[in-house]
C-alpha angles and dihedrals in degrees: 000000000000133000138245088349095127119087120246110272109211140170107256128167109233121211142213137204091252099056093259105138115193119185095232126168124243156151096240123059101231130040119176122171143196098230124004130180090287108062091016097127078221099062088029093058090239106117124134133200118212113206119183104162094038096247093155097048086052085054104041088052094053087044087053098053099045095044084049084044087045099060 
């Protein structure tokens, strides 16, 4: 095997645009992102579906049909 190929792994903070650091381990020595756990509308609860065509409202209909024909 060869020798002194692999890249130096070191403990960096990576940052995000909202303040959030996180000690993560890589190969470079600085990580900064756009979104991270902490402002993400997913892990914060404030998602929002648009829903222009009213393609949810369709589903959630069927789903409720079939569950009611299922019992």
């Amino acid at each position: 095997m060869k020798e002194n190929i692999h890249p130096k792994y070191n403990e960096i903070v990576a940052t995000c645009v909202c303040g959030n650091e996180v000690l993560i381990g890589s190969a470079k020595t600085q990580v900064r992102v756009e979104i991270c756990s902490n402002c993400h509308p997913f892990f914060t609860g404030q998602q929002k579906i648009i829903d222009t065509e009213g393609r949810v409202d369709r589903f959630v209909k069927r789903y409720k049909n079939k569950a009611e024909s299922i019992k």
